[in-house]
C-alpha positions in Angstrom: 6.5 6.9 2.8 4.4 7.6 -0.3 1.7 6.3 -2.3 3.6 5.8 -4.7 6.5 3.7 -2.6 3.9 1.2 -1.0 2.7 0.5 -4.3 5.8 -0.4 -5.8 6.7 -2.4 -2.8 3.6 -4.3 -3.0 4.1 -4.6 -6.7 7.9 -6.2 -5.9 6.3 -8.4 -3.0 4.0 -9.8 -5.6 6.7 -10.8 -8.2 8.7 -12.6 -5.9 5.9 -15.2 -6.1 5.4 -14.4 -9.9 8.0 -13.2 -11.6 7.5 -10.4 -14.6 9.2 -13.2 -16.6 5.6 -15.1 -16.2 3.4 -12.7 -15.6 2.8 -9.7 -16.8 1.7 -6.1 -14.6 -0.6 -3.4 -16.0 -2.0 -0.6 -14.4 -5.9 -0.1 -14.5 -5.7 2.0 -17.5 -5.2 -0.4 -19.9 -8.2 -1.8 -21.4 -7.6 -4.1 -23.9 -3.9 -5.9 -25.6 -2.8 -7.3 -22.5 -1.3 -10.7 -22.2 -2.2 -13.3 -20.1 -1.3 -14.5 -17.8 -1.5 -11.0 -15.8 -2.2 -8.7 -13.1 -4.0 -5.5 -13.0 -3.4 -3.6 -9.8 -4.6 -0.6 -8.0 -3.8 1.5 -5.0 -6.7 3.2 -3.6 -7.0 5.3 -0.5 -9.3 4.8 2.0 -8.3 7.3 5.1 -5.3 9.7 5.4 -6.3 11.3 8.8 -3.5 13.3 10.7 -3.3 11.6 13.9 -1.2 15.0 15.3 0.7 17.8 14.3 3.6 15.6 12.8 2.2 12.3 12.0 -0.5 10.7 9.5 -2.2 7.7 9.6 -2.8 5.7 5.7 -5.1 3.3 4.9 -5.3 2.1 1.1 -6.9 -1.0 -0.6 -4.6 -2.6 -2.8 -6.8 -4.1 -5.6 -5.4 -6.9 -7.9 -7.2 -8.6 -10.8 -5.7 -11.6 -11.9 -6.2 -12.9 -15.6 -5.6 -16.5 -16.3 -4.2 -18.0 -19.4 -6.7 -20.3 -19.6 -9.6 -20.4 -16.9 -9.2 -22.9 -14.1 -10.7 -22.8 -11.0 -8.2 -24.7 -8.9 -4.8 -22.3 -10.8 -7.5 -19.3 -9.6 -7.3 -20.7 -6.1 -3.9 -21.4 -5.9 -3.2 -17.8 -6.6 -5.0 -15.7 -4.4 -3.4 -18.5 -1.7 0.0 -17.7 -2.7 -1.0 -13.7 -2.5 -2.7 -14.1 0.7 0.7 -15.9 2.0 3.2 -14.0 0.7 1.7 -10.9 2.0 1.4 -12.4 5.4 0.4 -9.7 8.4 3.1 -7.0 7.2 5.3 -6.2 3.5 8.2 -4.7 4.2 9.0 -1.7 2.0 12.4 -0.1 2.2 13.4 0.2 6.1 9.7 0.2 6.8 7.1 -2.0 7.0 3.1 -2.4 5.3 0.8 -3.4 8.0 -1.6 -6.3 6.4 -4.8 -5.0 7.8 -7.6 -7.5 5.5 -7.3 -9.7 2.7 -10.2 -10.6 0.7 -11.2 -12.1 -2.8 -14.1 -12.9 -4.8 -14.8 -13.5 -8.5 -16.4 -11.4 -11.2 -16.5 -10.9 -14.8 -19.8 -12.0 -17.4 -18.6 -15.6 -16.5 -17.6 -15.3 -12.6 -14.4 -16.4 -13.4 -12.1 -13.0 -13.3 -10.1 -13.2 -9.4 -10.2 -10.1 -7.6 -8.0 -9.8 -4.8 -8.2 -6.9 -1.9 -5.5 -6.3 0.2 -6.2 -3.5 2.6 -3.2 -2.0 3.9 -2.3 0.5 6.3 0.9 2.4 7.6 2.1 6.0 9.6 3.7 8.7 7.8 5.3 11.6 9.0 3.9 15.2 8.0 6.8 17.3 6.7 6.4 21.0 8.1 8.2 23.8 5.6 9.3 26.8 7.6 11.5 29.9 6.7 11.4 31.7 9.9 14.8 31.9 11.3 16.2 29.3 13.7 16.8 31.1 17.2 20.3 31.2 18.0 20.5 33.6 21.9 18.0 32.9 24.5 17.5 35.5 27.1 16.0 34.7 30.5 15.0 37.0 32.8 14.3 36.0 36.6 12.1 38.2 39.2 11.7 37.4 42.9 8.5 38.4 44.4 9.0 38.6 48.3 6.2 37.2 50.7 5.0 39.9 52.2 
C-alpha cells in the first residue's frame, strides 16, 4: 500500500462524517482563499524500517487542521469527537486495513482557537524485488555415498 493510498483512504474515512458537500479539503499548500468550514490535512512519515527482506513496516502522522465557520468551542469539540470515533482502532483502506496507533488534538492559532488533530497511523507493506535473471527451469542433483570405513 502506498503513501499515497492511505491518505486518500483517510481522506474518504473523514468525509463519511463530513461530506465535501459541507466541508471543504485542502492540502497544506494552500495558504490563503479557502473556505470555511474546512480541513487541511497532511500525511507525514515517521518510520519506514524494513522489518526483513520482503516486508516494511510504516508509521505516518496524519495531521488535520480544522477551520470553523464561525469559532465555537463546543462545534470544535464535537469534531475532533466525531474524528476520534470514526477512526476508531483501524480504517480500512481497500482490502487492507490502517492500524489506529494514537490520536491526539490540541489548539493553536494567535487566538488558540484553530483544532489540530494527530492521528498516528501505522501499517506493513510488502517490498517489491525487480529481478531479470532467468527463472530456473532443470534441476540437477547429484548424490555420493561415502562408505564407513
Amino acid at each position: 500500500m502506498t503513501v499515497t493510498e492511505v491518505k486518500r483512504g483517510l481522506l474518504l474515512k473523514m468525509q463519511e462524517a463530513f461530506p465535501k458537500e459541507t466541508y471543504k479539503y485542502y492540502a497544506m499548500e494552500v495558504k490563503e482563499g479557502f473556505t470555511r468550514p474546512s480541513f487541511f490535512t497532511q500525511l507525514k512519515p515517521v518510520s519506514m524500517e524494513p522489518c526483513n527482506y520482503n516486508s516494511r513496516s510504516n508509521q505516518a502522522a496524519f495531521y488535520i487542521t480544522y477551520f470553523q465557520k464561525t469559532i465555537d468551542e463546543a462545534e470544535a469539540l464535537d469534531v475532533i469527537q466525531k474524528l476520534r470515533d470514526l477512526f476508531g482502532l483501524y480504517v480500512k483502506i481497500g482490502d487492507r486495513a490502517v492500524k489506529i496507533l494514537d490520536y491526539d488534538y490540541e489548539f493553536s492559532g494567535k487566538e488558540k482557537n484553530i483544532a489540530e488533530i494527530t492521528v498516528d497511523v501505522g501499517w506493513m507493506d510488502r517490498i517489491e524485488h525487480k529481478t531479470d535473471a532467468p527463472v530456473i527451469k532443470n534441476v540437477e542433483l547429484e548424490q555420493k555415498w561415502r562408505s564407513r570405513a
